[in-house]
Structure formats: structure tokens, C-alpha cells
C-alpha positions in Angstrom: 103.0 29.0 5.7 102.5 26.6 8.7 104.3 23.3 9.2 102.8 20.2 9.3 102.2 19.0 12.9 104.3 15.8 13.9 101.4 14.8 16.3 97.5 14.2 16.2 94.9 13.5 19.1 93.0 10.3 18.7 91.8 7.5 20.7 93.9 6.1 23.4 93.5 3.5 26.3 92.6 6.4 28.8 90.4 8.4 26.8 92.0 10.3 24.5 96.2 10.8 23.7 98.6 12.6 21.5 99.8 10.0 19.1 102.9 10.5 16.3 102.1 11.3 12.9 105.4 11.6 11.7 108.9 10.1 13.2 110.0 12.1 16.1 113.6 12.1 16.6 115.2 12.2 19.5 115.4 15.3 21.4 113.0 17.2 19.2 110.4 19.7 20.4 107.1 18.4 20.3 104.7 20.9 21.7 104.6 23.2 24.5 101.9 23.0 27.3 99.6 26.5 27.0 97.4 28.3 29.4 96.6 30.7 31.4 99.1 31.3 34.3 97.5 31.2 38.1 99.0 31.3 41.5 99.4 28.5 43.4 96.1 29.6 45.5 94.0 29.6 42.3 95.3 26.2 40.8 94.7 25.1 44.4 91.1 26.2 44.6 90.7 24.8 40.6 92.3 21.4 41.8 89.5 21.0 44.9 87.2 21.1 42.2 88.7 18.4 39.9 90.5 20.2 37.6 93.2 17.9 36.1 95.3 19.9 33.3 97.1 21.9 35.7 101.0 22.2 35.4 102.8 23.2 38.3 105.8 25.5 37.3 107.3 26.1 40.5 106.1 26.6 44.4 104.4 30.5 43.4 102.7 29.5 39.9 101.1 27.0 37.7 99.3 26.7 34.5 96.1 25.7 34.0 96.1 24.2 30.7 92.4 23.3 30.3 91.8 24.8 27.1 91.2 22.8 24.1 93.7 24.6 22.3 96.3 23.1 24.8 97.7 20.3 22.5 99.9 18.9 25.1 97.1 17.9 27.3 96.4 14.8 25.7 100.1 13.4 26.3 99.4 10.5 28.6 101.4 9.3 31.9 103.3 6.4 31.3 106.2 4.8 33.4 108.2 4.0 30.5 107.6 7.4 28.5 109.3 8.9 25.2 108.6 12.3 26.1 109.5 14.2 28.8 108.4 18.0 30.2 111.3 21.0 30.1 110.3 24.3 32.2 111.5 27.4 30.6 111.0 30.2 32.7 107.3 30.3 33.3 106.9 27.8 29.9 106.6 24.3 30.0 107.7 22.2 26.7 107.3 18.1 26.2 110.9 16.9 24.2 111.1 13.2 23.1 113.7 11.4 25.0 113.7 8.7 21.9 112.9 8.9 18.7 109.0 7.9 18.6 107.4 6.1 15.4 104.1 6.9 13.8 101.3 6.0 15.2 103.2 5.7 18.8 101.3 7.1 21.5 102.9 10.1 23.3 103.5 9.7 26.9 105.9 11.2 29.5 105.5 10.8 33.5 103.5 13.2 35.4 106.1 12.9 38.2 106.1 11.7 41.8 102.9 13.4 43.3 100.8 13.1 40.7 101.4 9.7 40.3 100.8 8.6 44.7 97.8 11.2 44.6 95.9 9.9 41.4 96.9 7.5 39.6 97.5 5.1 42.1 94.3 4.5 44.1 93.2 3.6 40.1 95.6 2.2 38.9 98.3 3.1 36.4 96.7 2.5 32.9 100.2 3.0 31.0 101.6 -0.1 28.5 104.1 -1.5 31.0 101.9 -1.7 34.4 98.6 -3.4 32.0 101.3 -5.6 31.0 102.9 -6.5 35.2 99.2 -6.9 36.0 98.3 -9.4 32.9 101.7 -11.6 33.6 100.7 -11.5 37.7 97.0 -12.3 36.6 98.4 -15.5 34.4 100.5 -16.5 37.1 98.0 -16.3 39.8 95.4 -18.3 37.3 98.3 -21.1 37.0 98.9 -21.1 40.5 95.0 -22.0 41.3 94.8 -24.1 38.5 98.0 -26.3 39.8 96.6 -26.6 43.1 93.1 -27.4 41.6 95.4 -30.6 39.5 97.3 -31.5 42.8 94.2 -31.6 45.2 
């Protein structure tokens, strides 16, 4: 008999995300992150090419979780996430770090490289940097519009 996923893939802000479909508490196992297993050359080679869903393990290996059936894909990056990622010997888990609501997106942070390397040059797209940028955009509009007043 098979459980009831906690999770479902729908329409998110980047494309698509992994959103709750139940509560999530705390600590709990959400999915694991599945694919085939390459050596760092390979995942190098598939990364030149724009390969995106690949999960570095550790320095020799890394898996390339392209495959549909790779549920934990669709967890967004965010800087303030409720998930994080948990190696296990050569598997990789995502583990709320708070209990997450239904209908809450799913997001942990992709980590340091990932973050300077791609999401940067376009801009993080997570809930708390659209909202920095909105609040620096209204202050900014203010600003021009004071000085419009004063001149």
C-alpha cells in the first residue's frame, strides 16, 4: 500500500516547484534527490552543456538528477529556505528545517557556488530578495519623486 505523498509539483515563480500538500513537521524526510551517479569528469562535461540538476556529492562524484522521476528537482533555491539537503553516503535527502504548511513552496539553498555562478548574474528569484528589490524600487521611486517636489 503506498503512502500518500506530502508534496506535489505545480506552478511556481521560476517555472515549476515542489509545493506541500500536507503539513510537514519539522525535521521530517521529504524526498530524496535520485539519479544516476557520474564522476566528477562526466557531471563536468554534462554541466558545459547546460545541464542544471546535478548534485555534487563530494570532490570524486555527483548525481545527475535530470530524470523526471527525480521529485526533488523541483525544490527551488531560496535564501530563507524550509528545507535543507542531508548527504548519506553517496545519497542525497532534502529534510524540512521548519515545519512547512500546505500549499508552501519547497525551497532549500543550493549553496555557495551555485548561488555566485548562476543565480547571481540573474538575479535571485526567491520570496525574500523579490521582496529587498520591491522595497529598494519604492524607495528609489520616492527618492525621484521628492526631488522632482523640491526642484
Amino acid at each position: 500500500m503506498s503512502r500518500k505523498q506530502a508534496f506535489r509539483v505545480g506552478r511556481a515563480r521560476t517555472g515549476l516547484g515542489l509545493f506541500a500538500a500536507a503539513p510537514i513537521r519539522k525535521g521530517a524526510f521529504i524526498v530524496e534527490y535520485k539519479g544516476r551517479k557520474l564522476t566528477t569528469a562526466q557531471a563536468d562535461k554534462l554541466e558545459a552543456r547546460g545541464n542544471r540538476y546535478l548534485y555534487e556529492i563530494n570532490s570524486r562524484w555527483t548525481i545527475d538528477g535530470t530524470t523526471r522521476r527525480n521529485l526533488a528537482r523541483y525544490a527551488n533555491h531560496s535564501c530563507r529556505p524550509n528545507a535543507e539537503s542531508h548527504r548519506i553516503g553517496h545519497k542525497v535527502i532534502l529534510r524540512a528545517i521548519k515545519t512547512i504548511k500546505p500549499g508552501d513552496e519547497i525551497t532549500y539553498s543550493y549553496g555557495r557556488d551555485y548561488f555566485i555562478n548562476v543565480i547571481t548574474p540573474r538575479g535571485c528569484k526567491c520570496a525574500k530578495c523579490r521582496k529587498k528589490r520591491s522595497e529598494a524600487r519604492a524607495k528609489a521611486r520616492g527618492k525621484k519623486r521628492r526631488r522632482r517636489i523640491s526642484d
